[in-house]
N, C-alpha and C positions, 0 to 999 in steps of 0.2 A: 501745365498742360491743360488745352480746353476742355471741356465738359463734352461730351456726346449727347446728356441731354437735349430735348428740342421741347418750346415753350410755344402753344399754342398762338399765341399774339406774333411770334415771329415766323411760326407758320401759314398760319393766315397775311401776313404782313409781304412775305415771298411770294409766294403762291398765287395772289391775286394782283401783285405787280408784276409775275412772268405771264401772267395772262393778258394782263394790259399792254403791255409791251408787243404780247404779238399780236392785237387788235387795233393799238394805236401807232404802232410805227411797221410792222412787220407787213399787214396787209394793207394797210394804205400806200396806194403809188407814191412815187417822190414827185410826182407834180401837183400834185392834192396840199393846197395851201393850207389844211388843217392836220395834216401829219405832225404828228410831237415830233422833237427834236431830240427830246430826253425825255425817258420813264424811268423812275427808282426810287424806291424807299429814299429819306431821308434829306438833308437842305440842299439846296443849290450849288453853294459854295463856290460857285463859277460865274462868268460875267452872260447874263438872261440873254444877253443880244448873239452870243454864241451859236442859240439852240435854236430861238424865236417862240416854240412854247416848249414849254417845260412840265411835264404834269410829277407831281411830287409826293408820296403819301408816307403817313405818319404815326404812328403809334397814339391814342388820342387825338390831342386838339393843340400845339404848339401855342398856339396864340389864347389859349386858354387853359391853365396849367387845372382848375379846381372844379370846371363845369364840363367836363367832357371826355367824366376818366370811366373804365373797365366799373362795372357795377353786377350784382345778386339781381335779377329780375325781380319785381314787388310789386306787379299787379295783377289784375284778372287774366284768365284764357280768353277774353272776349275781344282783347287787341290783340294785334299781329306783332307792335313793338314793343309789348309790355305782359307776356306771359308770367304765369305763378313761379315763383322764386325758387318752388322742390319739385319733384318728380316723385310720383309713385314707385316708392324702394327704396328711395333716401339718397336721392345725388340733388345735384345744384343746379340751377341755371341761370347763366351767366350774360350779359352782353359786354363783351369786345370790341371797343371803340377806336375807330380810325376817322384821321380824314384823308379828303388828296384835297390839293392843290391844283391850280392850271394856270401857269404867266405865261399869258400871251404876250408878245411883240410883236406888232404887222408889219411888214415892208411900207417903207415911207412911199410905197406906188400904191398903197392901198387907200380907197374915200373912207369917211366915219360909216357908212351903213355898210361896207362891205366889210370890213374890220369889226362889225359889231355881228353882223352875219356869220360871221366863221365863228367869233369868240363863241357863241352861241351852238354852235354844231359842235363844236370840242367841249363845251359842258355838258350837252347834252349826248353825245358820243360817250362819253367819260360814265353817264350814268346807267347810259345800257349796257355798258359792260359789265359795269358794276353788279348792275340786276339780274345779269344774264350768269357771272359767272358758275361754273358747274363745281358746288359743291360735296364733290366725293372723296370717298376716303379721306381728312383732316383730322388730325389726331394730333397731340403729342405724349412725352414720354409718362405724362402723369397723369394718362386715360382721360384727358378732357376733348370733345370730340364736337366739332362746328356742324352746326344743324341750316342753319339759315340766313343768309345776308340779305339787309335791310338798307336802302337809302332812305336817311331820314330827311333831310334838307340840304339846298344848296343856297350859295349866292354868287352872285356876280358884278364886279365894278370896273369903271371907266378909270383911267388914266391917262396920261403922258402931258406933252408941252403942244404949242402948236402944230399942226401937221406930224403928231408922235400918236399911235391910236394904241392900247397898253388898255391890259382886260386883264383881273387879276379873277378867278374862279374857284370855289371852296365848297368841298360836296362831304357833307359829314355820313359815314356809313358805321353801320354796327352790326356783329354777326354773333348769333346766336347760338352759347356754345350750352355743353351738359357737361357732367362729371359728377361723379359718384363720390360721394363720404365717407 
């Protein structure tokens, strides 16, 4: 029988993919060539020319299993991405690492600067959201409690074959959690 507990990383991991979802497919019209095709936690597992873009997020860093895991914060209150590690009364805090993803595929009617204009607005679409998203009430069952999400860096690259324009996009976000000892 499953657990009814709920784990903060999987709450923030939902949560801010139901939010994407209704920013990146919900309200963009269908004739908005920069409309995702798919939003959802975890791989692809489907053929990319299906959707056209794909935006994917992740628990960490996939592609990087030992640089980009869940960590104790350990530095000064004088950064925004690197506050003091305890709180006044003896809890923790935490940063909560994700990334997303963005594979684009353009219509073979598309030039190189128009394909690299949209890849470009769906990265950067991707990260106001990110930055925008409203974080209330986040909690799970062992009182740890999301304070703030951070985009820390993105990148962006070129792909495909002749006349193929393919832009793969990777935006690393971390959110800022508390919890008591």
């Amino acid at each position: 029988m499953p657990t009814s507990d709920t784990s903060i990383v999987n709450v923030l991991l939902d949560s801010v993919n139901t939010w994407l979802v209704e920013k990146l497919q919900t309200d963009i019209p269908t004739t908005d060539g920069t409309k995702a095709g798919l939003v959802r936690p975890g791989l692809l597992q489907d053929n990319p020319l299906t959707y056209g873009i794909s935006v994917l997020s992740y628990n960490n860093d996939p592609d990087d299993e030992t640089g980009w895991g869940h960590s104790i914060t350990q530095h000064d209150l004088t950064s925004l991405h690197n506050p003091q590690p305890y709180e006044l009364g003896g809890g923790e805090m935490w940063f909560r690492r994700f990334t997303t993803k963005a594979e684009m595929y353009w219509p073979t009617t598309y030039e190189r600067q128009q394909a690299r204009q949209s890849a470009n607005v769906v990265l950067s679409r991707i990260e106001y959201y990110l930055r925008t998203y409203p974080m209330i009430d986040i909690s799970d069952s062992f009182g740890e409690y999301a304070a703030q999400l951070f985009v820390i860096k993105d990148l962006i690259s070129d792909g495909g074959g002749v006349g193929q324009f393919i832009h793969h996009g990777k935006i690393w976000w971390q959110v800022l959690t508390s919890k008591s000892v």
